[in-house]
N, C-alpha and C positions, 0 to 999 in steps of 0.2 A: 944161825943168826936169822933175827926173821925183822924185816922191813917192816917199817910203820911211817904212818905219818899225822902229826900231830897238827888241828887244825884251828886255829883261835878266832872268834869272828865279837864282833862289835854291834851290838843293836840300839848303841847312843845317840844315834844323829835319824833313829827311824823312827816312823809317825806311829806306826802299830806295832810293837815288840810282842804281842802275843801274839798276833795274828802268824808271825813269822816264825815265833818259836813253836807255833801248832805247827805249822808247815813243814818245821825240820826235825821235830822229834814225834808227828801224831797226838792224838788225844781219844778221849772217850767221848761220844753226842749222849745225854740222856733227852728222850723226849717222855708226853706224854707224865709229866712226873715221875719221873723215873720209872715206869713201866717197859720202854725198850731202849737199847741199848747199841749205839751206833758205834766200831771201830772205824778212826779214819786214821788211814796210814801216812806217814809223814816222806820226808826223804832217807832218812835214815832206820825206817821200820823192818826192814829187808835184807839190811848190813851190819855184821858184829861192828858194834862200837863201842867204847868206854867212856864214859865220861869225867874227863878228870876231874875237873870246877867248875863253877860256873862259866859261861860259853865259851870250853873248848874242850874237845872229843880227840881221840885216838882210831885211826881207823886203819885195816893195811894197806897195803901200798897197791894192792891189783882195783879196791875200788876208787883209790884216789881222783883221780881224774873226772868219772860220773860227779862225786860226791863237789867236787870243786867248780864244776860245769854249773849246779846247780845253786851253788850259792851265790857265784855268780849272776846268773839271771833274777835271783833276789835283790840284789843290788847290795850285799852285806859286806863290807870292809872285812878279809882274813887276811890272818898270817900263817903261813903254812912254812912246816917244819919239820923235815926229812929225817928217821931216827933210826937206826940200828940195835935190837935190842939184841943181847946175847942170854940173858936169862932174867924170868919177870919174876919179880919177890912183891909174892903178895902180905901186903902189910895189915890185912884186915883179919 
């Protein structure tokens, strides 16, 4: 059986929703015209995650905590939701 924890968060009531969605999932910088090419890592660039729909994520349960710490300090409305899976049927 393996622990998960599903995480929903709300970026409706915030001023810059890209700003925070770069924040949580990273992005690419091109400068120069596209001539170089910047990785910037997010909070979740480090951490197997899933993403089930739009903002909300699947993560396990040993990084829970980091991952929730941090959205908090973003100031982001989640609902968090404790999951036991016993086997994942992948439907794709």
């Amino acid at each position: 059986m393996v622990k998960k924890v599903i995480i929903a968060y709300s970026l409706e009531n915030v001023k810059t929703p890209l700003k925070i969605t770069r924040k949580i999932y990273g992005y690419t910088e091109y400068s120069n015209y596209s001539k170089y090419k910047y990785k910037r890592e997010g909070i979740l660039s480090n951490i197997k995650y899933e993403k089930l729909f739009r903002a909300c994520i699947m993560i396990d349960d040993k990084d829970a905590d980091e991952i929730i710490e941090e959205f908090k300090k973003l100031e982001i409305k989640i609902i968090i939701l404790y999951v036991d899976l016993k086997k994942r049927l992948d439907f794709r």
